[in-house]
KOLPA-157891 format. One record per residue (C-alpha): residue number from 1; residue in three letters; y negated, z negated, x. Coordinates in steps of 0.02 Angstrom, whole numbers. Layout:
BEGIN
k | r | yy | zz | xx
NUM | ALA | Y | Z | X .
...
END
This chain:
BEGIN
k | r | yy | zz | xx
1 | UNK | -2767 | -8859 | 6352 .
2 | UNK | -2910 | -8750 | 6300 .
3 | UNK | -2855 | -8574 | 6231 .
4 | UNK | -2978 | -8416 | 6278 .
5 | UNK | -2980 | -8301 | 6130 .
6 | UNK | -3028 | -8096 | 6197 .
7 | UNK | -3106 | -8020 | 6050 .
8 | UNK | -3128 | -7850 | 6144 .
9 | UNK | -3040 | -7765 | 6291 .
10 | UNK | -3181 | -7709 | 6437 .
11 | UNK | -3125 | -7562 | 6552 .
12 | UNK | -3165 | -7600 | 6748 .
13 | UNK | -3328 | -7527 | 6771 .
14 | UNK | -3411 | -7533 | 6598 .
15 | UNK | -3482 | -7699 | 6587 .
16 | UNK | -3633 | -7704 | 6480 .
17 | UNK | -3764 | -7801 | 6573 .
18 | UNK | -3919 | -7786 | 6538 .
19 | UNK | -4052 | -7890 | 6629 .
20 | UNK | -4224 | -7792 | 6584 .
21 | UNK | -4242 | -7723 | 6439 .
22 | UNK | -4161 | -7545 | 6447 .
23 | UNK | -4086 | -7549 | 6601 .
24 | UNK | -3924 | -7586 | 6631 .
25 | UNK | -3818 | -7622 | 6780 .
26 | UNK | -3701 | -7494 | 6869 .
27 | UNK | -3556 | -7611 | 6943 .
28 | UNK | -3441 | -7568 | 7066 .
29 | UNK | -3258 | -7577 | 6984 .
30 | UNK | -3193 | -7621 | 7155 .
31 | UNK | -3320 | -7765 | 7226 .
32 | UNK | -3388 | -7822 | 7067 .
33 | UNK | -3571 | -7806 | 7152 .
34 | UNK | -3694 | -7702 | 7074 .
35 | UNK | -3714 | -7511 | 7128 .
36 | UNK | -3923 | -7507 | 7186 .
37 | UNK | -3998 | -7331 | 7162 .
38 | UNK | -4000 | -7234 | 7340 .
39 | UNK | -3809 | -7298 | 7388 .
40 | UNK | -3679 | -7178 | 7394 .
41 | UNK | -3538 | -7189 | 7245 .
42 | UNK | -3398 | -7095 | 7217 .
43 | UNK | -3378 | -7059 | 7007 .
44 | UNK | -3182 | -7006 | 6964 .
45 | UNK | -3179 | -6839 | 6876 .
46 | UNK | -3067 | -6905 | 6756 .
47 | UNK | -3101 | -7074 | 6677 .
48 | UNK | -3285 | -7076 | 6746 .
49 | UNK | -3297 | -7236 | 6822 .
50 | UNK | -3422 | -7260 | 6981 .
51 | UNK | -3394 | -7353 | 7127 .
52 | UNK | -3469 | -7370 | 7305 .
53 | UNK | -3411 | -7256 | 7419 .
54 | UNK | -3376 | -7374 | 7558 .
55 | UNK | -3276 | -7487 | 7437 .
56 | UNK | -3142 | -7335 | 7361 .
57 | UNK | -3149 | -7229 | 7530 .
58 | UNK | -2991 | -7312 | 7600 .
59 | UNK | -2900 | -7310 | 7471 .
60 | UNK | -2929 | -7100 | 7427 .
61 | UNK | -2884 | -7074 | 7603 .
62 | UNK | -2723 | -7182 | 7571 .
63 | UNK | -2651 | -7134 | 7422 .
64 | UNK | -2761 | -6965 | 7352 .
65 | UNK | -2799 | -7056 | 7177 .
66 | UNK | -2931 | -7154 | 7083 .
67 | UNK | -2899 | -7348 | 7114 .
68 | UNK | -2934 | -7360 | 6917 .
69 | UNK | -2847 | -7213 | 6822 .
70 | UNK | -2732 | -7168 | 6978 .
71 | UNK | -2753 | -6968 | 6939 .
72 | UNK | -2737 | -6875 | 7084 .
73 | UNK | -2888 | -6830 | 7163 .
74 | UNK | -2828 | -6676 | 7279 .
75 | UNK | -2682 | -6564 | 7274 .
76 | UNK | -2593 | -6548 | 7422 .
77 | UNK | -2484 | -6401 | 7467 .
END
């Protein structure tokens, strides 16, 4: 049995990939596929975290909070 040892915790979102030098990828929290320049994202107001907009939009119109930090995103009332 082969033990994996996690030195640091990553937060969904803030992978640090870097495949030219400087740039780093944006990656969706949701899909795990990288977020291209030009494609809509939605970015939570409170923990920050972009995602596609096609891949969160069901579940905002579900439950009204942010699939990572689930903080409301609307008051109702």
């Amino acid at each position: 049995m082969r033990r994996i040892i996690i030195l640091e915790e990553e937060k969904a979102g803030e992978w640090d990939l870097e495949f030219e030098e400087g740039k780093k990828l944006d990656i969706c929290p949701v899909c795990s596929a990288e977020i291209h320049e030009g494609v809509p994202v939605f970015e939570c107001p409170f923990c920050g975290n972009r995602m596609h907009a096609r891949c969160v939009q069901p579940w905002i119109d579900e439950r009204g909070t942010c699939p990572i930090c689930k903080r409301p995103l609307s008051q109702k009332g």
